[in-house]
N, CA, C and O atoms as a Maestro MAE file, in Angstrom:
{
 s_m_m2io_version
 :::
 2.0.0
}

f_m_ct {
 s_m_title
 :::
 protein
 m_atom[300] {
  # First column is atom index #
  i_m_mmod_type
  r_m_x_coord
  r_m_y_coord
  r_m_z_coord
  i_m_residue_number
  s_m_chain_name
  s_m_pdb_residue_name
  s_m_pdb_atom_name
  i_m_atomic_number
  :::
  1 25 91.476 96.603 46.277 1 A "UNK " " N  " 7
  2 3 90.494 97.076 45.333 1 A "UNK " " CA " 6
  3 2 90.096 98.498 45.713 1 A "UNK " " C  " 6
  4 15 89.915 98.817 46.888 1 A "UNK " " O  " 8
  5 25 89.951 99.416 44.605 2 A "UNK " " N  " 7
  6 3 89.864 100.667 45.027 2 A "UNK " " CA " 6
  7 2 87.974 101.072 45.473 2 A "UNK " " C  " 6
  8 15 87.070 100.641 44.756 2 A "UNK " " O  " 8
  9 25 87.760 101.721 46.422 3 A "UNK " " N  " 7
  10 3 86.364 101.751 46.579 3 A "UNK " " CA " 6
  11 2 85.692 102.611 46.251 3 A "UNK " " C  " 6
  12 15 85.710 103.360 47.227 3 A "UNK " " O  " 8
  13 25 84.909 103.167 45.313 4 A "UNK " " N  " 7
  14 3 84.165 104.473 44.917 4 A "UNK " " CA " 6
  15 2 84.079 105.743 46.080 4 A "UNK " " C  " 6
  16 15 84.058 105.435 47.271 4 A "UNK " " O  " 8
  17 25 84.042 106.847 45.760 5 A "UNK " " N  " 7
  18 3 83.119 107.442 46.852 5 A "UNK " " CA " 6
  19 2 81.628 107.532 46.523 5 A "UNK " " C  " 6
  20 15 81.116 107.184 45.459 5 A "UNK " " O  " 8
  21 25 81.055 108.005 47.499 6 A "UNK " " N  " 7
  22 3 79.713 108.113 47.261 6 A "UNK " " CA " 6
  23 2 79.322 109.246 46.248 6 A "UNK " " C  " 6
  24 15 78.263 109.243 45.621 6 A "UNK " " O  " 8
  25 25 80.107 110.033 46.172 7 A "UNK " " N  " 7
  26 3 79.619 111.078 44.523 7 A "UNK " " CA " 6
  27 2 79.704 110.163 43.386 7 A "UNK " " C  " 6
  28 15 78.899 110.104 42.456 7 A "UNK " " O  " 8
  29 25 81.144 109.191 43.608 8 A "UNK " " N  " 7
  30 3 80.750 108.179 42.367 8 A "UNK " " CA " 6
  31 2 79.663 107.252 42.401 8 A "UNK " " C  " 6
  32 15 79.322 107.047 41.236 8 A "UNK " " O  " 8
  33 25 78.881 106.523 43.293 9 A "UNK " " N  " 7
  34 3 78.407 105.728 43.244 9 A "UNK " " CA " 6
  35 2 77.144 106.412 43.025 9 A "UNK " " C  " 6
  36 15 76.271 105.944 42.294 9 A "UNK " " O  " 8
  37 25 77.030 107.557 43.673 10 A "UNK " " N  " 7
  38 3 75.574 108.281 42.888 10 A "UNK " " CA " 6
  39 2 75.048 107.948 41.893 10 A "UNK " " C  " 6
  40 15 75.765 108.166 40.917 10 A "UNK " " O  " 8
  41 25 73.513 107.233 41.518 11 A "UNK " " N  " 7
  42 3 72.917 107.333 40.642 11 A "UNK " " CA " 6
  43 2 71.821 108.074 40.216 11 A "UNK " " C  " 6
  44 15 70.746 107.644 40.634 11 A "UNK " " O  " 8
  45 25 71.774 109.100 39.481 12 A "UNK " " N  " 7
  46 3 71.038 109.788 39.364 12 A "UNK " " CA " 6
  47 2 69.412 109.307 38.328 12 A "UNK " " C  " 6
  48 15 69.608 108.580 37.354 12 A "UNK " " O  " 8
  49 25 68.358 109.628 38.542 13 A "UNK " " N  " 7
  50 3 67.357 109.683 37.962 13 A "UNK " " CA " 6
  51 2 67.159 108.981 36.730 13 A "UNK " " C  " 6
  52 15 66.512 107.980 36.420 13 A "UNK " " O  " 8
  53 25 68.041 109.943 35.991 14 A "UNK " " N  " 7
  54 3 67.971 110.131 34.505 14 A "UNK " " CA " 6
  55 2 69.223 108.744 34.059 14 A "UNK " " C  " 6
  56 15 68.779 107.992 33.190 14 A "UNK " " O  " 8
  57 25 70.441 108.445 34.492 15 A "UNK " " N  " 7
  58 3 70.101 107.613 34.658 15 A "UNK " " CA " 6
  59 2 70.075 106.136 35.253 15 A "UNK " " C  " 6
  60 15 71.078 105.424 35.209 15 A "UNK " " O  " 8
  61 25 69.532 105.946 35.504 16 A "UNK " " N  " 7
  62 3 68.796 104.985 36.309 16 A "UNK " " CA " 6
  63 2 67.610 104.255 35.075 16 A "UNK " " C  " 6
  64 15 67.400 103.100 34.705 16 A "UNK " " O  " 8
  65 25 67.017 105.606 34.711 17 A "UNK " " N  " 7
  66 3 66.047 105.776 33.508 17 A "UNK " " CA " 6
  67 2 66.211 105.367 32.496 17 A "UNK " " C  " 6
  68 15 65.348 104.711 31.912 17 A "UNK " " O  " 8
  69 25 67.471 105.664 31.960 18 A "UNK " " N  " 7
  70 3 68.073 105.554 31.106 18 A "UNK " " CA " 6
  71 2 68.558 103.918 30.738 18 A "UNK " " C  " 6
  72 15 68.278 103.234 29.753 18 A "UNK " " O  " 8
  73 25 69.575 103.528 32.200 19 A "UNK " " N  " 7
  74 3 69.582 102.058 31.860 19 A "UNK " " CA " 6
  75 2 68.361 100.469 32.033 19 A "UNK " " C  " 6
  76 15 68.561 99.372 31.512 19 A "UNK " " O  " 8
  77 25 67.132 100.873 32.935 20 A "UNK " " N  " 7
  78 3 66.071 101.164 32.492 20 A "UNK " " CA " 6
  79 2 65.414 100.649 31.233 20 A "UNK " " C  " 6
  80 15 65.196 99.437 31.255 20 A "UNK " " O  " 8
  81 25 65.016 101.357 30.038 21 A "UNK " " N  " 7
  82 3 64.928 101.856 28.924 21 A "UNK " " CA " 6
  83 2 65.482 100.829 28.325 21 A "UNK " " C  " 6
  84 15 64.945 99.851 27.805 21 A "UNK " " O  " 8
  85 25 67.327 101.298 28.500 22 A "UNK " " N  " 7
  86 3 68.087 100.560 27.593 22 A "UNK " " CA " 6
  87 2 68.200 98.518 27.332 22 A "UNK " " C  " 6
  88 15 68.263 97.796 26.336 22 A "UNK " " O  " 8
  89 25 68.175 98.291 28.728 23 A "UNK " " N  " 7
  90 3 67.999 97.060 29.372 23 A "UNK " " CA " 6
  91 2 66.686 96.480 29.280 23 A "UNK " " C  " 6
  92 15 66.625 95.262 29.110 23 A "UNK " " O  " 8
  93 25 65.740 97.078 29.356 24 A "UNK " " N  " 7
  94 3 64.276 96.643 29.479 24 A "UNK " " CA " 6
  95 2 63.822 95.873 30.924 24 A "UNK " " C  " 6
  96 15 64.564 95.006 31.385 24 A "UNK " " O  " 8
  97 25 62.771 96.180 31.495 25 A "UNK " " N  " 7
  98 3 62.665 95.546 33.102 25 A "UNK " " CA " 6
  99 2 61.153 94.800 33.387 25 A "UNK " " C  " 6
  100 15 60.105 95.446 33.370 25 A "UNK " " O  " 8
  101 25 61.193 93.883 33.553 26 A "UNK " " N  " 7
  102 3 59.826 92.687 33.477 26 A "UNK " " CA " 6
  103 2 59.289 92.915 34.792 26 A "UNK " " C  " 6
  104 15 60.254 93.055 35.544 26 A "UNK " " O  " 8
  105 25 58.148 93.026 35.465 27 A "UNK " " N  " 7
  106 3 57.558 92.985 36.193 27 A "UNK " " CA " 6
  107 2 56.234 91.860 36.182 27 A "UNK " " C  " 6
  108 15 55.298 91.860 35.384 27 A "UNK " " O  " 8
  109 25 56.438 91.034 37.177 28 A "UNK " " N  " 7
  110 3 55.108 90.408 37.362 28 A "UNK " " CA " 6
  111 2 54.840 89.928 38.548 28 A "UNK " " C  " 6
  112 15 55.746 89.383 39.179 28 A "UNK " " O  " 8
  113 25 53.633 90.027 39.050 29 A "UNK " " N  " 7
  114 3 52.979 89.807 40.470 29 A "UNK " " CA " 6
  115 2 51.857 89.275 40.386 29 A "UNK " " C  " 6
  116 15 51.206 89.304 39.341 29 A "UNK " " O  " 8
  117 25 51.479 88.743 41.395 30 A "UNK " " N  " 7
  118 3 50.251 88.187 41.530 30 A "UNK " " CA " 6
  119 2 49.673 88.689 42.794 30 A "UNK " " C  " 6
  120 15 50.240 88.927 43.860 30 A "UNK " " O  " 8
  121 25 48.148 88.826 42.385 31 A "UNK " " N  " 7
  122 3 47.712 89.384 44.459 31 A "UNK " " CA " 6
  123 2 46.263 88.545 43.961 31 A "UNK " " C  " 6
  124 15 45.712 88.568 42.860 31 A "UNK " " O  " 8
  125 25 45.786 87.614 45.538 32 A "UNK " " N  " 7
  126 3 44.604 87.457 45.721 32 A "UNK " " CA " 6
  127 2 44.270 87.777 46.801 32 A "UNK " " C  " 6
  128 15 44.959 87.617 47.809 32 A "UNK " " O  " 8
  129 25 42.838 88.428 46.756 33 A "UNK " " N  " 7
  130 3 42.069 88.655 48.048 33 A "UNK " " CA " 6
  131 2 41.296 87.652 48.248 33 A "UNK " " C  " 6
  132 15 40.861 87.054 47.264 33 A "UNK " " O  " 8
  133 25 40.960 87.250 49.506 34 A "UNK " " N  " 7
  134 3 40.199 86.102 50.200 34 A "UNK " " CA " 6
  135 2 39.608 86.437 51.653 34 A "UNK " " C  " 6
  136 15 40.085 87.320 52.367 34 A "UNK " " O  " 8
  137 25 38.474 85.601 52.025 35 A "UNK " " N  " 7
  138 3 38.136 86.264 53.281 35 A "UNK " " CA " 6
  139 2 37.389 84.699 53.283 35 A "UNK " " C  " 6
  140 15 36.685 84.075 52.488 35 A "UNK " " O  " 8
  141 25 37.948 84.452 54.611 36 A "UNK " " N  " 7
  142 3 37.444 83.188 55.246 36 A "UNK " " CA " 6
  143 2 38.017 82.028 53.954 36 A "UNK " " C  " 6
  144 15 37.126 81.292 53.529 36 A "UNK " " O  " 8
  145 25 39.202 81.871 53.429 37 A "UNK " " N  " 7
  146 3 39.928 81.164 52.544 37 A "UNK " " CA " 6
  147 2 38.458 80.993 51.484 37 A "UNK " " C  " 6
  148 15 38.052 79.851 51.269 37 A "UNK " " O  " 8
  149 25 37.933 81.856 51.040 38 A "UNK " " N  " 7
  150 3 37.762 81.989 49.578 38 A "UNK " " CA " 6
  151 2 38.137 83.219 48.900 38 A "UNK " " C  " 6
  152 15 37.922 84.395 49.196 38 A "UNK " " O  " 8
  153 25 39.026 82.436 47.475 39 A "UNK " " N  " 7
  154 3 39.163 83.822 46.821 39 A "UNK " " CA " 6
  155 2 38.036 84.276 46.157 39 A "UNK " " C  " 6
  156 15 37.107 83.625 45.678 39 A "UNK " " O  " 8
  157 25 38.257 85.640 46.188 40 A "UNK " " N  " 7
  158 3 37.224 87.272 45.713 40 A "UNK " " CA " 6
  159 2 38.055 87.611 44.548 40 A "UNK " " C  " 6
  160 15 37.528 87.623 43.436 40 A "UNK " " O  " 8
  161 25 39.316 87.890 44.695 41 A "UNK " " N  " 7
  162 3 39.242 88.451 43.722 41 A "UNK " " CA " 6
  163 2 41.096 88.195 43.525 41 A "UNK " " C  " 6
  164 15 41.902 88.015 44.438 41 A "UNK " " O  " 8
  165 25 41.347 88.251 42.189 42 A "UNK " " N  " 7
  166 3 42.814 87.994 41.755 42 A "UNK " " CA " 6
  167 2 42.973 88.271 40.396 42 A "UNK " " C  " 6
  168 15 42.476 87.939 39.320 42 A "UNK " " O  " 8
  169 25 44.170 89.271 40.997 43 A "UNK " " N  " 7
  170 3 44.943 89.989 40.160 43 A "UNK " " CA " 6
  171 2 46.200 89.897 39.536 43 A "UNK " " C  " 6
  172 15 47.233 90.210 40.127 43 A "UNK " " O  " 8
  173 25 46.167 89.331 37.939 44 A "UNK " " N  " 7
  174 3 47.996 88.843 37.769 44 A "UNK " " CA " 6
  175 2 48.550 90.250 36.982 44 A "UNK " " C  " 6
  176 15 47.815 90.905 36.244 44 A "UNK " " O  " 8
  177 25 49.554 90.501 37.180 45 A "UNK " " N  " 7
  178 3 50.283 91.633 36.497 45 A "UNK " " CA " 6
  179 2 51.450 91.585 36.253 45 A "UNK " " C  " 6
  180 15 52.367 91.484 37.068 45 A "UNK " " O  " 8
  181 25 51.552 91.692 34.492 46 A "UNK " " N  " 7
  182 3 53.154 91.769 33.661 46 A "UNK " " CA " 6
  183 2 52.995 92.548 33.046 46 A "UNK " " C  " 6
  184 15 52.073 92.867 32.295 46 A "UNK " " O  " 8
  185 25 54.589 93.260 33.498 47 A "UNK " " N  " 7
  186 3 54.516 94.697 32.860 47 A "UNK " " CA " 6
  187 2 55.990 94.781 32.349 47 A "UNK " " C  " 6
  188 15 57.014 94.763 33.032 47 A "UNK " " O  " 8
  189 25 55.869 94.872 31.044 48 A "UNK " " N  " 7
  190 3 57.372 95.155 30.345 48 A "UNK " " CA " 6
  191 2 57.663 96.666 30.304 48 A "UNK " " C  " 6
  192 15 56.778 97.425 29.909 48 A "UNK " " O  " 8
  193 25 58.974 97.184 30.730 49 A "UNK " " N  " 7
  194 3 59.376 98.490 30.878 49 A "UNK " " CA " 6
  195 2 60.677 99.056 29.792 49 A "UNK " " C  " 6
  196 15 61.792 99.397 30.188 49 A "UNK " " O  " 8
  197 25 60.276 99.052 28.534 50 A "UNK " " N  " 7
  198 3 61.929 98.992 28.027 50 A "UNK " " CA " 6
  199 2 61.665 100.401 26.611 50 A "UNK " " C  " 6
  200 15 60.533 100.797 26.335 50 A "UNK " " O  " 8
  201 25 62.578 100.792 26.105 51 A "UNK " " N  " 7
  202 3 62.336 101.881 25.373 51 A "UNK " " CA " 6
  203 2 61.588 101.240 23.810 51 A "UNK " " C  " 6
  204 15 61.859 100.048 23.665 51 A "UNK " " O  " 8
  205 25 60.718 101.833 22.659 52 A "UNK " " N  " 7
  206 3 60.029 101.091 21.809 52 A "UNK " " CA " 6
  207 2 61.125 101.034 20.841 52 A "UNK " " C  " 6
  208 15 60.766 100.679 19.718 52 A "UNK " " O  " 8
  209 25 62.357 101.290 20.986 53 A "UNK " " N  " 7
  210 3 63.421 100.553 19.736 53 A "UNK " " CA " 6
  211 2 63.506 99.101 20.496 53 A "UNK " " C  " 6
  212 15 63.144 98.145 19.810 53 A "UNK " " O  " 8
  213 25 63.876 98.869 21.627 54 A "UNK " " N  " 7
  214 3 64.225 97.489 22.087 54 A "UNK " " CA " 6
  215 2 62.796 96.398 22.184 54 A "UNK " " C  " 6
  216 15 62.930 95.198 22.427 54 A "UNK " " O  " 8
  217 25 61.611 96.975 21.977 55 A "UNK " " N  " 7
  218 3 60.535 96.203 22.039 55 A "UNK " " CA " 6
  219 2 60.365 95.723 20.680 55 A "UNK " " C  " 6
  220 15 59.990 94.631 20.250 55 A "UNK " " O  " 8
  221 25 60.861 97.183 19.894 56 A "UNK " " N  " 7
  222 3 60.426 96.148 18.422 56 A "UNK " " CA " 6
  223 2 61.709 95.438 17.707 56 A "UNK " " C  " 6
  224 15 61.886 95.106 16.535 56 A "UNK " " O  " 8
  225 25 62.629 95.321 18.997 57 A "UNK " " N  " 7
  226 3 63.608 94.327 18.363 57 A "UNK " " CA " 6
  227 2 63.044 93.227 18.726 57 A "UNK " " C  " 6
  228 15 62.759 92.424 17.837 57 A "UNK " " O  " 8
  229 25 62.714 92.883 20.225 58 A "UNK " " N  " 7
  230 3 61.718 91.945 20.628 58 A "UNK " " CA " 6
  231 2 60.810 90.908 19.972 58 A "UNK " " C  " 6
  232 15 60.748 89.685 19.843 58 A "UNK " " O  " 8
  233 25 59.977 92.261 19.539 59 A "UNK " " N  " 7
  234 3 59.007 91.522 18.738 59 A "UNK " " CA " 6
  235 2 59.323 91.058 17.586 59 A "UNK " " C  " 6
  236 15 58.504 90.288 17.085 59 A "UNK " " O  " 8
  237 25 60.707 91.398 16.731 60 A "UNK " " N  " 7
  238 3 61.198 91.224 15.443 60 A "UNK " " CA " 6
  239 2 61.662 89.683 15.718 60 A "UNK " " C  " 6
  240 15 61.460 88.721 14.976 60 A "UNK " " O  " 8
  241 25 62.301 89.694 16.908 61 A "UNK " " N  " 7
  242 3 63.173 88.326 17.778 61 A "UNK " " CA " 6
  243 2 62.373 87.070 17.728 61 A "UNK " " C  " 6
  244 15 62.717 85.913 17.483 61 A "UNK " " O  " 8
  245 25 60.786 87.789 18.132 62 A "UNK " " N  " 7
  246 3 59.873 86.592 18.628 62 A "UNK " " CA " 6
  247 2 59.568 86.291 17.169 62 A "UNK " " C  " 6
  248 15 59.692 85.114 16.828 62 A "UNK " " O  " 8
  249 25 59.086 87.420 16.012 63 A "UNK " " N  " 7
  250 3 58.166 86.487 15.392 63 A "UNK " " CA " 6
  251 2 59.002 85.889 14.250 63 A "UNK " " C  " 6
  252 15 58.617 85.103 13.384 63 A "UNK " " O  " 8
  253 25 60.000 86.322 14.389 64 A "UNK " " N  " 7
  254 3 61.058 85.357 13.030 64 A "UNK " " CA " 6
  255 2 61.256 84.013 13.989 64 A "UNK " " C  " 6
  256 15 60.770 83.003 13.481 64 A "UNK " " O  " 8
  257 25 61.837 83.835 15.188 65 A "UNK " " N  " 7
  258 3 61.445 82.063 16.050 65 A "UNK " " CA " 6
  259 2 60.075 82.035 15.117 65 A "UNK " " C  " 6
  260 15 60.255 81.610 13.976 65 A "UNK " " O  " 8
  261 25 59.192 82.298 15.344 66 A "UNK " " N  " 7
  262 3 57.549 81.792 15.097 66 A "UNK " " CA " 6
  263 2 57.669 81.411 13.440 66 A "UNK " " C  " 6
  264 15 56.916 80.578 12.935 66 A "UNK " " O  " 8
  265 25 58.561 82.024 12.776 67 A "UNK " " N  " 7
  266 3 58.134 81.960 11.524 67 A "UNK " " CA " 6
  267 2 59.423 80.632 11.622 67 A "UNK " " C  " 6
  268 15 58.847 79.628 11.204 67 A "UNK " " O  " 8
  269 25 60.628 80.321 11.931 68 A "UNK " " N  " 7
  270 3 61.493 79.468 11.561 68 A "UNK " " CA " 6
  271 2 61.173 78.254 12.477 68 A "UNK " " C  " 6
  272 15 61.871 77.246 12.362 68 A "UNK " " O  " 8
  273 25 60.030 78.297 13.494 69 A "UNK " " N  " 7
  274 3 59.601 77.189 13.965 69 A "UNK " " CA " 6
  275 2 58.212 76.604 12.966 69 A "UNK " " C  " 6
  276 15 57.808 75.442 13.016 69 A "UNK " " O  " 8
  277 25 57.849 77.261 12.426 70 A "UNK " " N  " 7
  278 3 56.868 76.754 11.610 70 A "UNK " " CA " 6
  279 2 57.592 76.488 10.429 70 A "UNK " " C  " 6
  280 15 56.819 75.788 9.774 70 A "UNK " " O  " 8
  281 25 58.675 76.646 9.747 71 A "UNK " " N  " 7
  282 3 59.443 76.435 8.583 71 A "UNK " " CA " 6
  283 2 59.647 74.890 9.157 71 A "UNK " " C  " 6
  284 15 59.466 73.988 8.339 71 A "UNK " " O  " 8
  285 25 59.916 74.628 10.152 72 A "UNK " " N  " 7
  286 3 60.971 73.224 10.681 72 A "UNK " " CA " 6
  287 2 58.960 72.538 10.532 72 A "UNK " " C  " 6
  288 15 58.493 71.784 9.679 72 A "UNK " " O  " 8
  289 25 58.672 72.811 11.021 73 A "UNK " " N  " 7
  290 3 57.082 71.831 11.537 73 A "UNK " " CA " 6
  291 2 56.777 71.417 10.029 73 A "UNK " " C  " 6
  292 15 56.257 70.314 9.859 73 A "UNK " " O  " 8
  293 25 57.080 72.276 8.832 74 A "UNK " " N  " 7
  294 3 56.595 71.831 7.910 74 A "UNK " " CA " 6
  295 2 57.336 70.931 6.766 74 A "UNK " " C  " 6
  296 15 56.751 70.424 5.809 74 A "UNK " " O  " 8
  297 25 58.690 70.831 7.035 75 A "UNK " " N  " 7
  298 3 59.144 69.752 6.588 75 A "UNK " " CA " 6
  299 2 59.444 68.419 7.102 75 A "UNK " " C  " 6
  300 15 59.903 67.557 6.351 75 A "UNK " " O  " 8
  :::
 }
 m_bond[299] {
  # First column is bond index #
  i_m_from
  i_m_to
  i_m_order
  :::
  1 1 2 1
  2 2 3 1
  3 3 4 2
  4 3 5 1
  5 5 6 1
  6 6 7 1
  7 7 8 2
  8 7 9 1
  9 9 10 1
  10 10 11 1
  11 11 12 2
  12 11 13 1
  13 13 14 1
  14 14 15 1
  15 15 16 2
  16 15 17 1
  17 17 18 1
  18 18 19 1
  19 19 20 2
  20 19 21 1
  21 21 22 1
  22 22 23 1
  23 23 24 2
  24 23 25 1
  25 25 26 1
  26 26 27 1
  27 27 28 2
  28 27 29 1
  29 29 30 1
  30 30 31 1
  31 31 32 2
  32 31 33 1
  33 33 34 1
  34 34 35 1
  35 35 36 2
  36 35 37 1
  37 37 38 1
  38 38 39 1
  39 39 40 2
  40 39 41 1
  41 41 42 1
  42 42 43 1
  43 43 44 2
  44 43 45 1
  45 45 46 1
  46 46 47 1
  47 47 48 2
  48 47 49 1
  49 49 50 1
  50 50 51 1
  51 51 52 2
  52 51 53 1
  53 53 54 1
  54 54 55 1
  55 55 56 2
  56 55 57 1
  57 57 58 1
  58 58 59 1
  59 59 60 2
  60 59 61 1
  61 61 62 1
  62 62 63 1
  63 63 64 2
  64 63 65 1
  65 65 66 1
  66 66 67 1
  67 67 68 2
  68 67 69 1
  69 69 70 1
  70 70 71 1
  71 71 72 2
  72 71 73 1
  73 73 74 1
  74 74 75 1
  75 75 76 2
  76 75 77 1
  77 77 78 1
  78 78 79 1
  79 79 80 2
  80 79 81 1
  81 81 82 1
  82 82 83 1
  83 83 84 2
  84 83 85 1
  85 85 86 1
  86 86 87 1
  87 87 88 2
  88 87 89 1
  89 89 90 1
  90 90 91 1
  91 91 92 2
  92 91 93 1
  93 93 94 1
  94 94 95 1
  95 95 96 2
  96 95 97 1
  97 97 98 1
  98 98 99 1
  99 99 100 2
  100 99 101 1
  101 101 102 1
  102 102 103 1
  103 103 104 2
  104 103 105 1
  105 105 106 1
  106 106 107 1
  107 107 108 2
  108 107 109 1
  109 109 110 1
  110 110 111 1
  111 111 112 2
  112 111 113 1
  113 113 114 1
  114 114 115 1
  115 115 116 2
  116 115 117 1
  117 117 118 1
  118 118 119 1
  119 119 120 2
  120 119 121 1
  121 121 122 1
  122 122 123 1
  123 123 124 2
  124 123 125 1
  125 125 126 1
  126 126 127 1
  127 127 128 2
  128 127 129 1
  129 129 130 1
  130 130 131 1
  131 131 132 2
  132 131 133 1
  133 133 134 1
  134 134 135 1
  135 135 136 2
  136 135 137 1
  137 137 138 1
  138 138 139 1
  139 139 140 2
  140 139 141 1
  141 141 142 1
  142 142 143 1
  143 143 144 2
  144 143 145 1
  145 145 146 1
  146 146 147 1
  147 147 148 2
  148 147 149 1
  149 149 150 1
  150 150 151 1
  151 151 152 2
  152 151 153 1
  153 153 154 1
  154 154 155 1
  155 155 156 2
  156 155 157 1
  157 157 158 1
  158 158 159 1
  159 159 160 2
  160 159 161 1
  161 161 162 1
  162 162 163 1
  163 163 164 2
  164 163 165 1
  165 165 166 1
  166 166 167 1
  167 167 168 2
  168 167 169 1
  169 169 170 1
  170 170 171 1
  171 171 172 2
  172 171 173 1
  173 173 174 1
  174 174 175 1
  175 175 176 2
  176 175 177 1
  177 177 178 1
  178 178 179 1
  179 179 180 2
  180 179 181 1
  181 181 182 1
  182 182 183 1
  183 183 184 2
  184 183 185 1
  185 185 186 1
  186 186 187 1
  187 187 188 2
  188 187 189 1
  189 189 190 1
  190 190 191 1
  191 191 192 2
  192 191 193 1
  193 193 194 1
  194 194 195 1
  195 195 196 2
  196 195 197 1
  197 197 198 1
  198 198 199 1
  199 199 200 2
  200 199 201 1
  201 201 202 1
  202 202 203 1
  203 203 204 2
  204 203 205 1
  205 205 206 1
  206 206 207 1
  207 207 208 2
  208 207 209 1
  209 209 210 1
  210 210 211 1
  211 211 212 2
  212 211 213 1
  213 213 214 1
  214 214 215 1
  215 215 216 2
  216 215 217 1
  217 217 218 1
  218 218 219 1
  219 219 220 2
  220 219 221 1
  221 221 222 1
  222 222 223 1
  223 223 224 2
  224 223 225 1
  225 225 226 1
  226 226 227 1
  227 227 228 2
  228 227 229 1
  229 229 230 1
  230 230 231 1
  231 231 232 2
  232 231 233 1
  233 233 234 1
  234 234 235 1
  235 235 236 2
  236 235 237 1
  237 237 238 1
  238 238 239 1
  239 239 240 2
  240 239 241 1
  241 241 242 1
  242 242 243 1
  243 243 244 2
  244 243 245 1
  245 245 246 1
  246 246 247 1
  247 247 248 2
  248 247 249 1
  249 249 250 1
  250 250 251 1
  251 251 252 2
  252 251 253 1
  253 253 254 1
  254 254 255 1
  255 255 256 2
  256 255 257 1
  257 257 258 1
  258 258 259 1
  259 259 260 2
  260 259 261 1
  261 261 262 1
  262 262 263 1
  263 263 264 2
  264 263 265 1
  265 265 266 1
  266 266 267 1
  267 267 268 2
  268 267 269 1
  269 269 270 1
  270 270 271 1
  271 271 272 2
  272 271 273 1
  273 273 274 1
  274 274 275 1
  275 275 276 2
  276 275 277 1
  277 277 278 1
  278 278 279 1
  279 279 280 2
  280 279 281 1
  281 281 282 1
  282 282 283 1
  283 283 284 2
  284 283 285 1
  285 285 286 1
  286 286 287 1
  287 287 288 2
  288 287 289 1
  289 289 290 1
  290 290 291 1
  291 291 292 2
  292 291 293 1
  293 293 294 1
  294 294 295 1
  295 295 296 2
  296 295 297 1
  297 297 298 1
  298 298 299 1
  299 299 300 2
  :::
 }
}
């Protein structure tokens, strides 16, 4: 198998950014603070990263399910 060099395997910024964007990238975490095992304070975080053509395919995706799951519920 032939092996890249490292100029090929370079990924640059832009993109990186780019596939990124294109792909869309989900983030979610959770953090709690506690002191003496009670929690203070907690923090959940989701964060969608994707360019706004692929979000409003997304959202086009989700709400036609929503509309053809309520078509089925009603017959």
């Amino acid at each position: 198998m032939h092996e890249l060099s490292p100029a090929e395997r370079e990924l640059t910024l832009l993109d990186l950014l780019d596939r990124i964007l294109d792909k869309g990238v989900i983030i979610i975490g959770d953090v709690t603070i506690s002191v003496a095992n009670v929690d203070l304070v907690y923090l959940g975080l989701k964060v969608l990263l994707t360019s706004v053509d692929n979000a409003e395919k997304l959202r086009g995706n989700r709400e036609q399910g929503n509309r053809e799951q309520g078509n089925r519920e009603q017959l």
